[in-house]
C-alpha positions as CSV (number, residue, x, y, z in Angstrom):
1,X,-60.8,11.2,-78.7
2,X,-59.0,8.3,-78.7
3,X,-55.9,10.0,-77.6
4,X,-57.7,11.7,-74.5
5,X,-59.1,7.9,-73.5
6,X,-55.7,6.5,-73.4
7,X,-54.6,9.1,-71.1
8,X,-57.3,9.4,-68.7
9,X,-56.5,5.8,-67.1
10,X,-53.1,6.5,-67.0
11,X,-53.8,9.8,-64.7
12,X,-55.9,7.9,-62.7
13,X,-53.6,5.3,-62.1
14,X,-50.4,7.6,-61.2
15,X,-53.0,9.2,-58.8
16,X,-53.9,6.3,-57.3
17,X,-50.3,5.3,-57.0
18,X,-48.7,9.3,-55.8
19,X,-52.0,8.4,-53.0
20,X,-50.5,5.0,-51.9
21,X,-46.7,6.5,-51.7
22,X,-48.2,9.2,-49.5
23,X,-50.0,6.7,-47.6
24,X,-47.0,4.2,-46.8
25,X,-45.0,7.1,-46.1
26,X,-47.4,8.7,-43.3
27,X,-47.4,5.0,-42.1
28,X,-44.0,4.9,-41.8
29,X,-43.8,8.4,-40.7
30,X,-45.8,7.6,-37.6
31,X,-44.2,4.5,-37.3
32,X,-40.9,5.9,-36.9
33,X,-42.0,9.0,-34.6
34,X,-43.1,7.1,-31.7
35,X,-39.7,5.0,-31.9
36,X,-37.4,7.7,-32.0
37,X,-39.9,9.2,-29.4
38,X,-38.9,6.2,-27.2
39,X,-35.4,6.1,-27.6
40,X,-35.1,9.5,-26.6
41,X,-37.1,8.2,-22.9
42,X,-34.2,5.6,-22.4
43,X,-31.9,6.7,-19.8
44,X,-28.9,5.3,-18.5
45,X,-29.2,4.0,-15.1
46,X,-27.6,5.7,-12.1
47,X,-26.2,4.5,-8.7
48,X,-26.7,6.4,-6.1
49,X,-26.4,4.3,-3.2
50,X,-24.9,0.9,-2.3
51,X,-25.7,-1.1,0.8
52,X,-24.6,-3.0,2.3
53,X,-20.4,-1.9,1.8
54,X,-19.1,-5.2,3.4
55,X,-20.7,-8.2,2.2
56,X,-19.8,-11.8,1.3
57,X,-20.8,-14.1,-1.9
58,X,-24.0,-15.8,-1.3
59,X,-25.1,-12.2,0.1
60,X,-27.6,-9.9,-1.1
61,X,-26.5,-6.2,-2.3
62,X,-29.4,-3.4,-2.2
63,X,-28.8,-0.8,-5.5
64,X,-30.7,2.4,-5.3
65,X,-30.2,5.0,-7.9
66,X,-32.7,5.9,-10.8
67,X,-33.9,4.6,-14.6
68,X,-33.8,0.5,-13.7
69,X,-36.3,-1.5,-15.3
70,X,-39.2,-2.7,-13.0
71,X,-39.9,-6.4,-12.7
72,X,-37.8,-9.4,-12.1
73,X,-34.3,-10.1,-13.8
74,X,-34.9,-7.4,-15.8
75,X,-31.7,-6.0,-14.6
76,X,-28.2,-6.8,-14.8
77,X,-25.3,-5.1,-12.7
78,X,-21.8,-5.5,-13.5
79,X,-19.1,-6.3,-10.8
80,X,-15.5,-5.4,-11.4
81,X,-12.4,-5.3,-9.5
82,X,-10.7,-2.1,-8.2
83,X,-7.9,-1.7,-10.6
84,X,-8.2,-4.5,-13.3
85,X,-9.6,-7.8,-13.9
86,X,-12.6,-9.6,-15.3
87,X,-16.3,-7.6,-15.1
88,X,-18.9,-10.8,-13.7
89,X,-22.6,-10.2,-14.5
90,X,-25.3,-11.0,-12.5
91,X,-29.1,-10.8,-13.3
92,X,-31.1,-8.9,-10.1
93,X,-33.9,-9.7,-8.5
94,X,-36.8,-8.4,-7.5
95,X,-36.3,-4.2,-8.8
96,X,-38.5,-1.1,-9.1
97,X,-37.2,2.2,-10.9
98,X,-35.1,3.2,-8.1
99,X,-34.1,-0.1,-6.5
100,X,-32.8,-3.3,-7.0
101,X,-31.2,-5.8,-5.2
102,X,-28.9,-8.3,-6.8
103,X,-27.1,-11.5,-5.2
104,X,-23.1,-11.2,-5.2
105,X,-22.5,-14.4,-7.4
106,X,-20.1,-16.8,-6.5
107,X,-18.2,-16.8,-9.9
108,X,-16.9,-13.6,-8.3
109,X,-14.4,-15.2,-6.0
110,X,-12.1,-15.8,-9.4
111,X,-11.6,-12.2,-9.3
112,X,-10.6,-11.8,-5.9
113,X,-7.6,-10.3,-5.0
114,X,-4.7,-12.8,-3.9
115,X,-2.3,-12.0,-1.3
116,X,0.3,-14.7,0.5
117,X,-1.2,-17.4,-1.6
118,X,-4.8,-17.0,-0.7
119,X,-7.9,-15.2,-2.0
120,X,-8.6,-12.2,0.0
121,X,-11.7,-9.8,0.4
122,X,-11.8,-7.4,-2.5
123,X,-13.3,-4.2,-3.3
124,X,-15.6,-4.5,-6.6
125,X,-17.1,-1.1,-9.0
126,X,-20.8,-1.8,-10.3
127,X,-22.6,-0.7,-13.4
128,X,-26.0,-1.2,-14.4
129,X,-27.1,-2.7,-17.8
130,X,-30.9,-1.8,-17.9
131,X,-32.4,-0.6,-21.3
132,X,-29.0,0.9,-21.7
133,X,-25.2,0.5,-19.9
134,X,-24.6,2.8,-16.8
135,X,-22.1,5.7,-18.4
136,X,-19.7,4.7,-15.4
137,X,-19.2,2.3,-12.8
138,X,-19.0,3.3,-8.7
139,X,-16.4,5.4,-7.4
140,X,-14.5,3.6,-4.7
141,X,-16.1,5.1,-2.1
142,X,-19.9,3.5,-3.3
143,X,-18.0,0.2,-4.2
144,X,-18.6,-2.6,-2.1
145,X,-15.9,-4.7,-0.3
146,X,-16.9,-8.9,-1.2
147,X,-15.1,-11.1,1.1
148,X,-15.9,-15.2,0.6
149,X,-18.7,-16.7,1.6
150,X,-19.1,-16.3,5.5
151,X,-19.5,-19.7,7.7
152,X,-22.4,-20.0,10.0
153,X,-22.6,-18.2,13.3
154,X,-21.1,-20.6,15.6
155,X,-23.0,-20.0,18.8
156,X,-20.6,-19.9,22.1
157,X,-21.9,-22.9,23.6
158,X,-21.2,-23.5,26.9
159,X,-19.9,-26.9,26.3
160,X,-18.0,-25.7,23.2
161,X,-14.2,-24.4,23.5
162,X,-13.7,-21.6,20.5
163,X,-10.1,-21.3,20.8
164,X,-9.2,-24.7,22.3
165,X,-7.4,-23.4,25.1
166,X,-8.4,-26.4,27.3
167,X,-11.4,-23.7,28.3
168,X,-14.8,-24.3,28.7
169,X,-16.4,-21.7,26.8
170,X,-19.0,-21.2,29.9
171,X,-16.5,-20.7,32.5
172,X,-14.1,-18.5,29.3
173,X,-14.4,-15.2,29.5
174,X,-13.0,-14.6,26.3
175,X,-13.8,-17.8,24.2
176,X,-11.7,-16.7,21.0
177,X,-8.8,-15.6,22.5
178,X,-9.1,-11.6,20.7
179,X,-8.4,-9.9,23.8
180,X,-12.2,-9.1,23.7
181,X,-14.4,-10.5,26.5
182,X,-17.4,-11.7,25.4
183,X,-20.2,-8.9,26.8
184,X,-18.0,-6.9,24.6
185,X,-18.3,-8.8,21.6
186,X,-21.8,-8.9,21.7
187,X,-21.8,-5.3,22.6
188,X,-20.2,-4.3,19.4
189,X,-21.8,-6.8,17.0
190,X,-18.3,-9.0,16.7
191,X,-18.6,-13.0,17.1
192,X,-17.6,-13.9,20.3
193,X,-16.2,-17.3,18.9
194,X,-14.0,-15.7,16.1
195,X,-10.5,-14.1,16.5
196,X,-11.2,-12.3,13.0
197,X,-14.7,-11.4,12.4
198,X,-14.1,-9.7,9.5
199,X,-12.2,-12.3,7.8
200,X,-9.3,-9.4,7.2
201,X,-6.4,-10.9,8.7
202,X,-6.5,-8.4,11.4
203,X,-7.9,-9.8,14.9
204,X,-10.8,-8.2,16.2
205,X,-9.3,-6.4,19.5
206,X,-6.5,-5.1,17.8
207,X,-8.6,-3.2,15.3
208,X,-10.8,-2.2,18.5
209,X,-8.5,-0.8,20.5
210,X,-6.6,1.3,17.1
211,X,-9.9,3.1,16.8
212,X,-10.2,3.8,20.3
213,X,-6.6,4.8,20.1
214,X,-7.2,7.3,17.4
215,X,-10.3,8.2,18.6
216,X,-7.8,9.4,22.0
217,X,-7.1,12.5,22.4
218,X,-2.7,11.7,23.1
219,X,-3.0,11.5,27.0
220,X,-4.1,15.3,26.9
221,X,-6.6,16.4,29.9
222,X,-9.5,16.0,30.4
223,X,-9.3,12.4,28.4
224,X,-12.2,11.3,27.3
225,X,-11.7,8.3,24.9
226,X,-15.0,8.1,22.3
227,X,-16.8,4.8,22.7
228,X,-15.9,2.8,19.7
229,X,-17.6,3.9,17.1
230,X,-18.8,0.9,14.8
231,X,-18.2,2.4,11.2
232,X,-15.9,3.2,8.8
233,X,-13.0,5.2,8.8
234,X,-12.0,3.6,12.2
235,X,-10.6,0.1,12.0
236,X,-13.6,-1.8,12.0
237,X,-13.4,-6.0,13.1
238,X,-16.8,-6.2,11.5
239,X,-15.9,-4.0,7.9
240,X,-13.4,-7.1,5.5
241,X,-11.0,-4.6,3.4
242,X,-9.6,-1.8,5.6
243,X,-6.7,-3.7,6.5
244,X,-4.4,-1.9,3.6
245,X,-5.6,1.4,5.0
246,X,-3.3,3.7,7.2
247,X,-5.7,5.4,9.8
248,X,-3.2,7.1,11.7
249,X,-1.0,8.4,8.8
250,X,1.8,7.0,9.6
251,X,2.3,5.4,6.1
252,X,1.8,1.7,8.0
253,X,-1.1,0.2,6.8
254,X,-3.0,-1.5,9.5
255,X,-2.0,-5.0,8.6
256,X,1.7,-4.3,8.4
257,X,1.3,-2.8,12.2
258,X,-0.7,-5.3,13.1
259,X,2.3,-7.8,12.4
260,X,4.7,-5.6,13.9
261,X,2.5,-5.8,17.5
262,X,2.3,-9.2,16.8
263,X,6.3,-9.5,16.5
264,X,7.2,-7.8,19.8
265,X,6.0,-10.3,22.1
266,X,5.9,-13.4,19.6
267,X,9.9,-12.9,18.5
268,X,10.9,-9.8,19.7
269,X,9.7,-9.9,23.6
270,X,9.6,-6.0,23.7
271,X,6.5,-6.0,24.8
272,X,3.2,-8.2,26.0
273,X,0.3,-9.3,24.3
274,X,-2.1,-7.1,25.1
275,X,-4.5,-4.1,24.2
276,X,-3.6,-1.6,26.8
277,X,-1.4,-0.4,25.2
278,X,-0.7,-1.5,22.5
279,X,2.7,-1.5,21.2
280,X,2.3,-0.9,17.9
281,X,-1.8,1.0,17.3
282,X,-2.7,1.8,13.9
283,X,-4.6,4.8,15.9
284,X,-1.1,6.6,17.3
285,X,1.9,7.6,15.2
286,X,3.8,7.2,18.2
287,X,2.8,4.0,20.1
288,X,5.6,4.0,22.3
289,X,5.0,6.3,24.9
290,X,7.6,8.7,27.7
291,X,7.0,9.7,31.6
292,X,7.0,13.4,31.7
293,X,8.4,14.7,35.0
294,X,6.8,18.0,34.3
295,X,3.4,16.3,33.7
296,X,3.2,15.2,37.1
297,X,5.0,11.8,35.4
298,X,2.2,11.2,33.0
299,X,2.7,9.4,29.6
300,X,3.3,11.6,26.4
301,X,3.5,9.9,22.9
302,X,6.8,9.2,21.4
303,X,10.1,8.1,23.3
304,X,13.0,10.0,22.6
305,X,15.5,9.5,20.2
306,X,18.4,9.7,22.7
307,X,17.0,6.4,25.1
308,X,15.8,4.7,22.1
309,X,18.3,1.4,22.3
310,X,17.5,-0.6,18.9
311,X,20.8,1.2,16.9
312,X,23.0,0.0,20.0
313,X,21.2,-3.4,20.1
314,X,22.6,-3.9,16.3
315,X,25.9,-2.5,16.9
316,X,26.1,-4.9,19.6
317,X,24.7,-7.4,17.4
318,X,27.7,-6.7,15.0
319,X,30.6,-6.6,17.5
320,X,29.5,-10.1,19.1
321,X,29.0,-11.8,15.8
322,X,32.1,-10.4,13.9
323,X,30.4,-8.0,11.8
324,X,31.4,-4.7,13.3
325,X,34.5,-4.5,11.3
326,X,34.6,-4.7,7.2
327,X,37.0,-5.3,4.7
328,X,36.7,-2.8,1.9
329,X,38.8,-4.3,-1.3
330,X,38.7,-2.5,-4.7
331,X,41.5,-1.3,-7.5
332,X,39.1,2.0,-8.2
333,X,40.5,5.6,-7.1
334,X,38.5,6.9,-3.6
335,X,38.9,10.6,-5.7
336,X,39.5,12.7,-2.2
337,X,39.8,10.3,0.0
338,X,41.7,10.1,2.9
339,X,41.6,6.6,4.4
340,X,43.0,3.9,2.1
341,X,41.1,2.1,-0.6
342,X,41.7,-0.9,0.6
343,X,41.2,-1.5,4.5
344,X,38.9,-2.7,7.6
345,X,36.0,-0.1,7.9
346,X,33.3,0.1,10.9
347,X,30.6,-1.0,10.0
348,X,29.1,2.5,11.6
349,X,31.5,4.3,9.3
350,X,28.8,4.9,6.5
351,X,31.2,7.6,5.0
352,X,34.1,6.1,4.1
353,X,36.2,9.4,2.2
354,X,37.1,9.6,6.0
355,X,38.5,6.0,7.2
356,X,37.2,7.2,10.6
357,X,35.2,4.4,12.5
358,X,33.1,7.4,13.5
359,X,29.9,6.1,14.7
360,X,28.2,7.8,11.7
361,X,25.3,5.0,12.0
362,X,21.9,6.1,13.0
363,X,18.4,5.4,12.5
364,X,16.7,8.6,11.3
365,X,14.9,11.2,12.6
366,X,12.1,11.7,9.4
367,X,9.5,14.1,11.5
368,X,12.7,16.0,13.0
369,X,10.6,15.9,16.9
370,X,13.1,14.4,18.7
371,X,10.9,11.3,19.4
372,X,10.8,7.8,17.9
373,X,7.7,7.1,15.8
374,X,6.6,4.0,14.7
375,X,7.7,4.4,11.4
376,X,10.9,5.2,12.7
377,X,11.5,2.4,14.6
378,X,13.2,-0.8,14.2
379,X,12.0,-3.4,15.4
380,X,13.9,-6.4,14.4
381,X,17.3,-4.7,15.1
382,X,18.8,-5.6,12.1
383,X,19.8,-1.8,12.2
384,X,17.5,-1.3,9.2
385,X,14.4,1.3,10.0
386,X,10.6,0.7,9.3
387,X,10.4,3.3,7.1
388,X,13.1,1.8,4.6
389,X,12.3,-1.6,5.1
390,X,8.8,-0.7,3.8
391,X,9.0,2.4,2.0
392,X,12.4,3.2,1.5
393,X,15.6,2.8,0.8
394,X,15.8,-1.0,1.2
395,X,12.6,-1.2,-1.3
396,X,14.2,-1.4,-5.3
397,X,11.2,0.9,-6.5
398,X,12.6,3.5,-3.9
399,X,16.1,4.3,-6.2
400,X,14.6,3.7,-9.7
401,X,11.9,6.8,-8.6
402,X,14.8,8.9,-6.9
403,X,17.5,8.6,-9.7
404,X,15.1,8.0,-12.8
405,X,18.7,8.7,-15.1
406,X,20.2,5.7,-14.1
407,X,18.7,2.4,-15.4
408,X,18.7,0.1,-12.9
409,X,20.6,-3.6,-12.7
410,X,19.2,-6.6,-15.3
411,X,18.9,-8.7,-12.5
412,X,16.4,-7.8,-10.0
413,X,16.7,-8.2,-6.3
414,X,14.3,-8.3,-3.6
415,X,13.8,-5.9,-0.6
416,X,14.1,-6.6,3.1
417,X,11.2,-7.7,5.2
418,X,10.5,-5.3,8.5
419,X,9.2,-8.3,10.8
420,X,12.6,-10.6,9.8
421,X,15.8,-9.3,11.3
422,X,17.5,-11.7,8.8
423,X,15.2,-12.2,5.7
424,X,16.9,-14.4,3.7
425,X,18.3,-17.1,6.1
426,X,22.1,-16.6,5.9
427,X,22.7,-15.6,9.7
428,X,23.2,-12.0,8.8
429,X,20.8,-9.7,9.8
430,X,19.8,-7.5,7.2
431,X,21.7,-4.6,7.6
432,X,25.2,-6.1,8.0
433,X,23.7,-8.2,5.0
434,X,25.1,-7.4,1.2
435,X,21.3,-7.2,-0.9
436,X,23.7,-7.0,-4.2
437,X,26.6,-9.1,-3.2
438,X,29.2,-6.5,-4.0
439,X,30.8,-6.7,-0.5
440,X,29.3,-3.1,1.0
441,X,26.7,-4.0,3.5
442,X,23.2,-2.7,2.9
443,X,23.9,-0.1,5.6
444,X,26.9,1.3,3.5
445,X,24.7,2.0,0.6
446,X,21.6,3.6,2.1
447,X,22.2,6.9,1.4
448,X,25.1,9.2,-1.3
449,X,25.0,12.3,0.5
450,X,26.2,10.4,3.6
451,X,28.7,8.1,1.2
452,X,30.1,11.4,0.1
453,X,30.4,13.0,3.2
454,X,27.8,16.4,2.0
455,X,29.0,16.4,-1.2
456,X,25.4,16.2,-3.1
457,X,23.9,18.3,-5.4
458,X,20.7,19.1,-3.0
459,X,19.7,22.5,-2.3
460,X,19.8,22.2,2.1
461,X,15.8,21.8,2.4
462,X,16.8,18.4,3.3
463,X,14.2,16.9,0.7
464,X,15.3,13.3,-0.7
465,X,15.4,13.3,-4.5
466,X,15.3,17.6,-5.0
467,X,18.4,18.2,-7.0
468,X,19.6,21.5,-6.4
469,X,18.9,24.2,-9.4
470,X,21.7,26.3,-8.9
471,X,24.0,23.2,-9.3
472,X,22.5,22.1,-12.1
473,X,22.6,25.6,-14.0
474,X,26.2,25.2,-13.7
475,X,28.3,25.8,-17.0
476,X,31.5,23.5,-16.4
477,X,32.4,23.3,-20.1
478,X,32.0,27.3,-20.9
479,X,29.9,26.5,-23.9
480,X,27.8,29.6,-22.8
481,X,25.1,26.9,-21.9
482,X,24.2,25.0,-18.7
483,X,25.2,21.7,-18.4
484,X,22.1,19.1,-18.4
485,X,23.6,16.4,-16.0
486,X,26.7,17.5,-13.5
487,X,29.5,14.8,-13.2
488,X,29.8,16.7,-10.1
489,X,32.5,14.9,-8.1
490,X,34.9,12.7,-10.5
491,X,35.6,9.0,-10.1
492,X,33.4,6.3,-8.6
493,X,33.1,6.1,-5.1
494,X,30.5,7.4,-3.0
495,X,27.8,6.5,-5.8
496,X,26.4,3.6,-3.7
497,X,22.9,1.7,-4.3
498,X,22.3,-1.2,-2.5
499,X,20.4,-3.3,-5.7
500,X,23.2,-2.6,-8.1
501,X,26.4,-4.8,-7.5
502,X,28.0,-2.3,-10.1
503,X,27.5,0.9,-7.5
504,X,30.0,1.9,-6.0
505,X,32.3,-0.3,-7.7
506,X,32.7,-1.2,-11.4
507,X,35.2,-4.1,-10.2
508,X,33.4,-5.5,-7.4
509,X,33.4,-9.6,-7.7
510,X,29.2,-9.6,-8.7
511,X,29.9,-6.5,-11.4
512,X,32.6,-8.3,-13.1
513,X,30.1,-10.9,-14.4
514,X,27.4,-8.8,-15.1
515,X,29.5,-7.4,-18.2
516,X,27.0,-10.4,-20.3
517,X,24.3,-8.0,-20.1
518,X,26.1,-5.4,-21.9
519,X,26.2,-1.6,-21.1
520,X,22.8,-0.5,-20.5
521,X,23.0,-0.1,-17.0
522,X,24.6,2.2,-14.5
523,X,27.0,3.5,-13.9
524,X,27.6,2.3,-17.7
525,X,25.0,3.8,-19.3
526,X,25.9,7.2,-19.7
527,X,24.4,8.7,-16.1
528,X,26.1,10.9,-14.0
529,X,28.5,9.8,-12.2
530,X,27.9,11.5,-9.0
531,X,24.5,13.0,-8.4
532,X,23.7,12.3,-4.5
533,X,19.9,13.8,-4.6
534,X,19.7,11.6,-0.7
């Protein structure tokens, strides 16, 4: 009996205690349901929509989308540049569940975009941190451009003079000087008293009149020229950050023709400042327009190749300034050819195997239409086109991409600019210039199948940098197997590049001292000797 006492309490008491385990633990059960309940209901938050696209620090941006948190500052978004840089966070405003609205800080300026010197506007991606991070930020296209903080609208008072031409800005028809009169400004929502609404570098009747110009229809008839049209993808004065955009796929962004308009009547005097036409338009690929006798003499896009003048304006260049003729001096073997190694050369005379001065000189015909576009051009006559002043072959990236087997010079060397005939200052226009200071002018070295005369390895479909397949699958050393690289034409000549002083000639009088850097460079580095690809 006194056994059975003992144990009774003890039940009771691992009763009592098996009842408070299961009590805590339905506690904690429903405590933790409703929790994991919750964090199943937390979304990420979406961006749908960003307004407005251009806007300036100090500004307000308007976010719609879904999952933000109601309320005030209960929201932050995330601004980061296009392509690198710091993110900046910014606590929005006022926001429901599909809305905010968020004002672009100023800290955001440090992230800008710097070109020339100077801070310029810059396309930033936003994310949303609400109860939890966005999964992305905006795609480019829902990103907003953020130029500086805009200055007050300075009224056109009558009394004022915008662009203190002497002018009254009540008698001034066009009080900024844009080639925009001032009903039209107002018309279009541009400020009357600023040459660059926009802030883009790019006045605002030059961008007007290249989106009327691409909005033309190339002089066909019936013409009937769209109204300009106020919104993106035109060139828009009113939109900061289309100025690196090419509208008229040309490959010229509109800046770049912007400067080249601005360069034929500010250096150049080809042609007037003025709208209609303009002589370089980001809206035509060929501004420069022909009379059609068949037409009934109207204008058609594109002069011809064959009246173009700037090639003779450089070769006349060359002949009055003692440039025409060049002294070629080198100990290496010309393997094949037939002029002597060591002579006076035109200038013209890009392939020398020949010692003809042959006129071979001639600014290139990329769209093979028989008229000049404006990439095709040159329009500082320094006998150096556009395209490979730009793009091309006057551009260091250009020959590192085209012969990726040869690495390139230690010492780098700039390219040459397509608004400076003469871009370093020496005198010497650019193409008569020597970029690598091995004594071959730039012109010289622009291209290995012309150097060689046609002896590449290309396959004829007149593609730059397309080696030819059949060439390659040669077997020159009967091993039974193809040979991987093709020292197609022995000895050294013909292998020009104009940012390698060691190309064509190991013993030109830069190369010699570029021996300090060793070996691990061409034409010393193991590449094939002669493998034109353009």
């Amino acid at each position: 009996m006194e056994l059975r006492a003992r144990i009774r309490p003890l039940s009771r008491r691992a009763a009592f205690l098996a009842a408070l385990v299961a009590l805590v633990a339905s506690a904690v059960a429903g405590a933790v349901a409703p929790s994991a309940h919750a964090a199943k209901k937390k979304k990420a938050p979406v961006i749908k929509k960003v307004s407005p696209l251009d806007i300036a620090v100090g500004e307000t941006l308007t976010i719609r989308g879904r999952h933000f948190i109601k309320g005030r500052k209960k929201n932050t978004v995330v601004f980061k540049r296009a392509g690198g840089g710091r993110a900046v966070f910014a606590k929005g405003s006022l926001s429901t569940s599909k809305m905010l609205r968020v004002k672009v800080p100023e800290s955001l300026t440090k992230q800008f975009r710097v070109k020339g010197g100077y801070p310029v506007p810059t396309r930033f991606r936003l994310r949303v941190l609400a109860k939890k991070f966005g999964k992305r930020f905006t795609s480019l296209k829902r990103s907003p451009v953020v130029s500086g903080p805009r200055p007050q609208a300075s009224p056109a008072d009558d009394s004022g003079d915008c662009d203190l031409d002497g002018t009254k800005n009540g008698v001034d028809t066009d009080d900024d000087n844009d080639l925009l009169g001032d009903p039209s400004e107002k018309a279009i929502g541009t400020d009357p008293c600023k040459l660059d609404t926009d802030g883009d570098g790019v006045e605002d009747g030059y961008e007007y009149q290249s989106a009327v110009d691409l909005n033309d229809d190339e002089y066909q008839v019936p013409n009937k020229i769209v109204a300009y049209p106020r919104k993106m993808p035109y060139p828009n004065p009113g939109f900061a950050g289309d100025e690196d955009l090419d509208f008229d796929g040309d490959s010229l962004p509109l800046s770049v023709e912007y400067q080249l308009w601005k360069y034929t009547y500010e250096v150049g005097h080809t042609a007037s400042r003025t709208l209609s036409p303009l002589s370089y338009s980001d809206g035509m690929q060929h501004s420069l327009f022909a009379i059609d006798p068949a037409r009934n003499n109207r204008r058609v896009p594109g002069q011809p190749f064959a009246t173009y003048p700037a090639a003779q304006q450089f070769v006349d260049w060359a002949n009055a300034s003692g440039y025409l003729s060049v002294d070629l001096r080198t100990t290496n073997s010309f393997s094949g050819a037939v002029g002597s190694p060591n002579g006076s050369y035109d200038i013209r005379n890009i392939d020398l195997r020949d010692g003809v001065e042959s006129g071979e000189f001639a600014l290139t015909d990329l769209d093979n239409n028989g008229r000049v576009s404006d990439l095709e051009r040159d329009e500082d006559i320094d006998g150096l086109s556009n395209y490979d002043e730009l793009r091309g072959r006057m551009q260091p990236g250009y020959w590192t991409s085209c012969y990726a087997m040869e690495a390139a010079a230690p010492i780098g060397y700039e390219g040459t600019s397509l608004v400076d005939a003469d871009t370093d200052g020496d005198g010497v226009r650019d193409g008569a210039d020597d970029q690598d200071h091995d004594d071959v002018p730039n012109i010289m070295e622009l291209s290995r199948n012309e150097a060689s005369n046609g002896l590449n390895d290309t396959d004829g479909s007149g593609k730059a940098c397309t080696p030819d397949p059949d060439i390659l699958k040669q077997d020159l050393d009967a091993d039974g197997k193809p040979d991987p690289l093709i020292f197609n034409h022995p000895g050294s000549y013909g292998r020009v590049n104009p940012f390698n002083p060691c190309l064509p000639f190991d013993d030109s009088r830069t190369c010699s001292h570029f021996h300090v850097f060793g070996s691990a460079f061409a034409p010393f580095d193991g590449s094939p000797d002669w493998l034109a690809l353009q």
